[in-house]
VOPAGU-2260 file (C-alpha; in pm, 1 decimal, decimal comma):
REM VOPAGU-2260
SITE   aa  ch    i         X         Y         Z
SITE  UNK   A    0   10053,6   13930,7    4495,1
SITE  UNK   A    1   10013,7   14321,4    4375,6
SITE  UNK   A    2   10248,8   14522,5    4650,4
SITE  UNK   A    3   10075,5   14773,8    4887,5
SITE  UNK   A    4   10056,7   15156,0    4699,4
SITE  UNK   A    5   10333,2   15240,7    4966,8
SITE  UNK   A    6   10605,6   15018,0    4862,3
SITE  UNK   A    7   10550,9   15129,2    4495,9
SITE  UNK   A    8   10772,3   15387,5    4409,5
SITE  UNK   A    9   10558,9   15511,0    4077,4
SITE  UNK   A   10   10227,8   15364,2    4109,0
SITE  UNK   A   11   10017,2   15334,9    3769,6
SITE  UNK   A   12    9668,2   15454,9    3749,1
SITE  UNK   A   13    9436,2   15367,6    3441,9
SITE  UNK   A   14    9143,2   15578,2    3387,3
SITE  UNK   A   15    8886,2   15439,6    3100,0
SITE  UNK   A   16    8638,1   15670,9    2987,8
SITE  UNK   A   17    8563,6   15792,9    2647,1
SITE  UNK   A   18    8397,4   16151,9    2825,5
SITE  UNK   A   19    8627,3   16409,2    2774,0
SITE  UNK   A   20    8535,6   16633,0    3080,2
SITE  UNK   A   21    8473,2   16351,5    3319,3
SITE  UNK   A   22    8807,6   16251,0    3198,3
SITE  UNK   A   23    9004,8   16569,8    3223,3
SITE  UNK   A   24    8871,8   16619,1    3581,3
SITE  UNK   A   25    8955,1   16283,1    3704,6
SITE  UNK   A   26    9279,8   16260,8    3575,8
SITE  UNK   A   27    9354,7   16594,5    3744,9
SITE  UNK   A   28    9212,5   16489,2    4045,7
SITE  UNK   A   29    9409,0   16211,6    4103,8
SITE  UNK   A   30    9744,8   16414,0    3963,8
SITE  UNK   A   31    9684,3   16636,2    4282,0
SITE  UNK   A   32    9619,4   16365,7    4531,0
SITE  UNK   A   33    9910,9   16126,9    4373,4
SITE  UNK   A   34   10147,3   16359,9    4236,0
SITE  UNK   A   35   10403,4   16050,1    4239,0
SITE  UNK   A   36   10160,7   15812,4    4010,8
SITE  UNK   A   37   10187,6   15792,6    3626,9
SITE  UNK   A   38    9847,9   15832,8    3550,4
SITE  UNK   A   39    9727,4   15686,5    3159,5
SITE  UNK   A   40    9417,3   15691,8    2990,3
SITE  UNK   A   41    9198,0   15496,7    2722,4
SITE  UNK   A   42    8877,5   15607,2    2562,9
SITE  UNK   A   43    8748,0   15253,3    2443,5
SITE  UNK   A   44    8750,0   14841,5    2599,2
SITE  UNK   A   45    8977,8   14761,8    2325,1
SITE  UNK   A   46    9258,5   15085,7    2423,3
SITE  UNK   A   47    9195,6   14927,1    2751,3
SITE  UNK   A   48    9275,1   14591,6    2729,3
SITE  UNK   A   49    9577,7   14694,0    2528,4
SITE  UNK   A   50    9678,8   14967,7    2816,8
SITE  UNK   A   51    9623,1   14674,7    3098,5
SITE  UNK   A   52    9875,1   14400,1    2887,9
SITE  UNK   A   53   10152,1   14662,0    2847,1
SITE  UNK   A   54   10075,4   14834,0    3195,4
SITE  UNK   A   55    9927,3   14626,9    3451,4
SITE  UNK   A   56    9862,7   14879,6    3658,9
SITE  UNK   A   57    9789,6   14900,4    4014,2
SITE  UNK   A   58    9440,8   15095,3    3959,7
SITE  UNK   A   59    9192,7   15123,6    3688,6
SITE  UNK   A   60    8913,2   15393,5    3731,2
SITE  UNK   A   61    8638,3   15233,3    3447,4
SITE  UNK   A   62    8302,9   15392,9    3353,2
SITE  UNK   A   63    8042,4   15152,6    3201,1
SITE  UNK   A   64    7956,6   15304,9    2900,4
SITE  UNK   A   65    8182,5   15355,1    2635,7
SITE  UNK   A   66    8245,3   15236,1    2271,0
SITE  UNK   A   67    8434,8   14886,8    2215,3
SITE  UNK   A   68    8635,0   15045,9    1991,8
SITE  UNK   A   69    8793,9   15342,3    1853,3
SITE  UNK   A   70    8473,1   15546,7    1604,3
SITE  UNK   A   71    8206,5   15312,9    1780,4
SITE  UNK   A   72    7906,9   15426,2    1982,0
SITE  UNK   A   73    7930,0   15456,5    2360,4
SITE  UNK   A   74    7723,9   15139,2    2486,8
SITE  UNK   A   75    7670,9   14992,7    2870,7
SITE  UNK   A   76    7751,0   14661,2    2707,6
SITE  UNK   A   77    8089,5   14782,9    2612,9
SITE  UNK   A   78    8171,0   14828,5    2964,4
SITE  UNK   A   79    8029,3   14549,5    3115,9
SITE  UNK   A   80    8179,6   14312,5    2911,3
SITE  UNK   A   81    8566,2   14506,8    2926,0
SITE  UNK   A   82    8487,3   14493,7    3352,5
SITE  UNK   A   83    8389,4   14097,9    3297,5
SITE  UNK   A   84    8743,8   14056,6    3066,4
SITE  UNK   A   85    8896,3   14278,3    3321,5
SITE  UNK   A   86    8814,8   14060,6    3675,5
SITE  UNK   A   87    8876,1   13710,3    3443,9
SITE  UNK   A   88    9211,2   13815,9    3315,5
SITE  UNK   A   89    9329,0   13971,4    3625,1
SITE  UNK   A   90    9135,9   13836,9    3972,2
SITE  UNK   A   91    9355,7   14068,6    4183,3
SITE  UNK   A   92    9333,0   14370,8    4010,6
SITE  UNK   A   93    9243,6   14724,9    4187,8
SITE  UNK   A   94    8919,1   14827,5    4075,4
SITE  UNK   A   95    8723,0   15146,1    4066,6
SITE  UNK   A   96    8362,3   15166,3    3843,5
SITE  UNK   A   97    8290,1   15538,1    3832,4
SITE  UNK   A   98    7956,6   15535,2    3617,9
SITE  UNK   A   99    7573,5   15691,8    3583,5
SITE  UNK   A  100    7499,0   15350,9    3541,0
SITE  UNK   A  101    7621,9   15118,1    3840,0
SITE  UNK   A  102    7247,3   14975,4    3876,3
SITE  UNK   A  103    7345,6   14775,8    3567,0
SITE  UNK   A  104    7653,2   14607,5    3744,4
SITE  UNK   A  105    7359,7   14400,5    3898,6
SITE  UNK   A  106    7399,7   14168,1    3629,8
SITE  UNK   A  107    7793,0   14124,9    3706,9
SITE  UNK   A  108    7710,7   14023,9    4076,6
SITE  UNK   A  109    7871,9   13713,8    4126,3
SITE  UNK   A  110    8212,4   13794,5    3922,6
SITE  UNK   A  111    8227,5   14105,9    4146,4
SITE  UNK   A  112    8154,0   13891,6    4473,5
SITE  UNK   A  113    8427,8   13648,4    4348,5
SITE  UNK   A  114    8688,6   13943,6    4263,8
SITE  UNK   A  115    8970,8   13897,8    4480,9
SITE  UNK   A  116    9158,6   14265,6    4425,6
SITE  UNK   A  117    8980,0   14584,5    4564,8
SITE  UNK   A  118    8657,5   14693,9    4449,8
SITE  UNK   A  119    8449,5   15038,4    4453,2
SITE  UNK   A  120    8178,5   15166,2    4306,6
SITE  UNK   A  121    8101,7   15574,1    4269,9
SITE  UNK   A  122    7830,2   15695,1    4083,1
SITE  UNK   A  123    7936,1   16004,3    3868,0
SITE  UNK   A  124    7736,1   16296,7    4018,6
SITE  UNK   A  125    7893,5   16199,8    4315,2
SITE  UNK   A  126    8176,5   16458,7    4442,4
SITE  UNK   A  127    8529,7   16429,9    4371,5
SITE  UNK   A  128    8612,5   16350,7    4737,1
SITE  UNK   A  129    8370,7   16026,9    4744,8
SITE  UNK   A  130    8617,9   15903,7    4403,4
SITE  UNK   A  131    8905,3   15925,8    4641,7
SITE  UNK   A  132    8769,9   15771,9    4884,1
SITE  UNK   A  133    8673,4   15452,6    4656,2
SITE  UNK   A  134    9020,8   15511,9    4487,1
SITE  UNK   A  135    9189,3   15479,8    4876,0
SITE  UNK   A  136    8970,3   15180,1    4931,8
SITE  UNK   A  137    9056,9   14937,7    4638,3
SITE  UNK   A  138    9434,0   15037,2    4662,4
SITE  UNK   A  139    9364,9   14834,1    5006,1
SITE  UNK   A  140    9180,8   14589,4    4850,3
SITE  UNK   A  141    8841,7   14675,9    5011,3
SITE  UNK   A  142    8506,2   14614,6    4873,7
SITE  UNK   A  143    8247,2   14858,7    4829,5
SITE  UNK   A  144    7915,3   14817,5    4639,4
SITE  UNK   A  145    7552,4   15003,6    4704,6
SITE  UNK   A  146    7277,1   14880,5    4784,5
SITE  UNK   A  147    7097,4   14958,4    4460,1
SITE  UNK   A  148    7275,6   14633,3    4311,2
SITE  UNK   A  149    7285,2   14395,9    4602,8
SITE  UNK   A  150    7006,7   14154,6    4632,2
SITE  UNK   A  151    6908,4   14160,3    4984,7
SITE  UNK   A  152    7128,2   14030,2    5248,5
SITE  UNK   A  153    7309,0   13716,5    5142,3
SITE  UNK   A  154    7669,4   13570,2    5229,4
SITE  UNK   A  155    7791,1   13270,1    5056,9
SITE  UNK   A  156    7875,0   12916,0    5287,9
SITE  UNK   A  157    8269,4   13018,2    5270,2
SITE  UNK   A  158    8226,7   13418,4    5431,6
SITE  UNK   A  159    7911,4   13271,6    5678,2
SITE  UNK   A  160    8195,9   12997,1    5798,5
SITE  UNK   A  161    8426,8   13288,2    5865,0
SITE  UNK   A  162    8222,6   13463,7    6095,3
SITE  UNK   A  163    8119,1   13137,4    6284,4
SITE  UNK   A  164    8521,7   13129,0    6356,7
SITE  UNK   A  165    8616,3   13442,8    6397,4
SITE  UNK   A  166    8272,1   13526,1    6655,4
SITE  UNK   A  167    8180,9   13222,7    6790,2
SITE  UNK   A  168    8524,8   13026,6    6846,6
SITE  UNK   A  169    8716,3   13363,4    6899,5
SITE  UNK   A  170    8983,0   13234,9    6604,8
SITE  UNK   A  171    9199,1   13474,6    6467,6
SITE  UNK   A  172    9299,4   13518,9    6129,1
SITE  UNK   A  173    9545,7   13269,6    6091,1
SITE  UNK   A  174    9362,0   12983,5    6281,8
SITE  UNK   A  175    9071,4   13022,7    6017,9
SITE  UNK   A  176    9285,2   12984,2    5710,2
SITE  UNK   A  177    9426,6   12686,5    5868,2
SITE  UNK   A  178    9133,9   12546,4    5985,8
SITE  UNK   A  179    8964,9   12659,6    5665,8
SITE  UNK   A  180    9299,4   12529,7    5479,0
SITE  UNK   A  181    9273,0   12833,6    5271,4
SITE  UNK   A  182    9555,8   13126,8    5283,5
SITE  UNK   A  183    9533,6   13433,9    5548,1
SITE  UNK   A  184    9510,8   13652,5    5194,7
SITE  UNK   A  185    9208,6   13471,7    5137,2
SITE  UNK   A  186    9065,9   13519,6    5498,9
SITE  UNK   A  187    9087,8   13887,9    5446,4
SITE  UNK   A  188    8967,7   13855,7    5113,4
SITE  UNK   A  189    8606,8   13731,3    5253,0
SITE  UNK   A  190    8693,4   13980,0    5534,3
SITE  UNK   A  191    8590,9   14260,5    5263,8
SITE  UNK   A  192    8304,1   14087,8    5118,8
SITE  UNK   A  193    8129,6   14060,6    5423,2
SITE  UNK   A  194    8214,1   14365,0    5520,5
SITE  UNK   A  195    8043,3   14510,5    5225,7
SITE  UNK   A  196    7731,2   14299,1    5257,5
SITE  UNK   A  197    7681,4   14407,5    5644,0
SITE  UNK   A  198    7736,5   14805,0    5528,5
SITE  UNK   A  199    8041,7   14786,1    5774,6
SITE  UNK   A  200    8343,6   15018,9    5634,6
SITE  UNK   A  201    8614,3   15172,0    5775,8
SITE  UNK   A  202    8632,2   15431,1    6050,0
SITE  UNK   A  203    8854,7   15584,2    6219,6
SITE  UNK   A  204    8740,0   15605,0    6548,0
SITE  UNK   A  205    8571,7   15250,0    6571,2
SITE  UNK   A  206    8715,5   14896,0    6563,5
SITE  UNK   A  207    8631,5   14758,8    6251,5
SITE  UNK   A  208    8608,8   14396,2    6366,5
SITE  UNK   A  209    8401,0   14467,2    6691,0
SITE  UNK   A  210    8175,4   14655,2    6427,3
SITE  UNK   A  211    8165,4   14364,3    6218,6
SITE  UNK   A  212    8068,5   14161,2    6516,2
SITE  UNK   A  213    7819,0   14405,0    6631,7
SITE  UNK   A  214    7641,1   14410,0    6286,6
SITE  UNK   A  215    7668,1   14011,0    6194,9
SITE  UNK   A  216    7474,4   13945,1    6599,3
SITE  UNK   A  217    7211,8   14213,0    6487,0
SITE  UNK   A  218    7116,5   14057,3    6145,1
SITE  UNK   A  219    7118,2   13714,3    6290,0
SITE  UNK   A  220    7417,1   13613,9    6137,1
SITE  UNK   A  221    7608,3   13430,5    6428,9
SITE  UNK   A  222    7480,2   13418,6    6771,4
């Protein structure tokens, strides 16, 4: 299990992008905000697999179109295939897609619903504040995805089951993994999928599980 940001005494940050401006200002961006961090870089899927083996860092920060390798053109299927390697090869891993492109992640829907590590999505023209918020939320393993590449509302048997515990038989986290006879890792795990489905993120001035309540009774989803 990858430890929480604040028991890491020099976290590692990858940042793939083969853009040398988006690059530069990303890299200093996150310099500023986590002055402690050893922040490396790769400008093609094949640098980056390379950088995650020796690394295995605690974030990567990936746009979507890049070349595969070093003196190749900058493709979308470059990227989708080195964020496909990426959540096979490491299921836990701290993810962050910063692209112009995240409609395309559409076709990467059900590896990203089955990712167990944090993942965010920021579209590029976005500003740098919104990347550090996304960067925040996958260092605590939260899910966020927009609505652009979600196919209506739809939660699998195993996150629907969840709610029906949690809302209708008032069980707390550790009573569903047992009666689920899964881990309380897992639990939260579907926590943040269904939190991203039902739009419900953090805030800090609401409850996040009475909001999560609130929003599953209005769609329908539990009684």
């Amino acid at each position: 299990m990858r430890s929480p940001l604040s028991e890491v005494t020099k976290p590692t940050f990858l940042i793939v992008d083969d853009h040398e401006s988006v690059l530069g200002g990303t890299l200093h961006i996150l310099q500023q905000e986590y002055p402690q961090a050893e922040v490396v870089t790769a400008c093609n899927a094949q640098a980056a697999l390379e950088q995650m083996a020796a690394l295995q860092p605690d974030l990567v920060i990936v746009d979507l179109v890049m070349p595969e390798t070093a003196g190749a053109t900058a493709q979308a299927h470059a990227g989708l295939q080195l964020l496909k390697m990426l959540m096979e090869r490491y299921p836990t891993q701290n993810l962050v897609v910063q692209s112009a492109h995240i409609r395309t992640l559409v076709w990467l829907k059900p590896a990203i619903d089955n990712h167990q590590g944090g993942f965010t999505i920021v579209d590029k023209s976005l500003p740098m504040k919104e990347l550090l918020q996304m960067v925040d939320w996958s260092l605590k393993e939260r899910t966020y995805t927009p609505r652009e590449i979600r196919n209506g509302l739809q939660l699998n048997a195993k996150w629907l089951e969840v709610l029906q515990l949690a809302f209708q038989e008032s069980l707390q986290d550790t009573a569903i993994a047992k009666r689920m006879n899964i881990s309380e890792r897992t639990v939260q795990y579907y926590w943040n999928k269904i939190r991203d489905v039902l739009e419900v993120y953090p805030d800090t001035d609401k409850n996040l599980r009475i909001q999560t309540e609130l929003r599953a009774r209005e769609v329908g989803l539990i009684d």
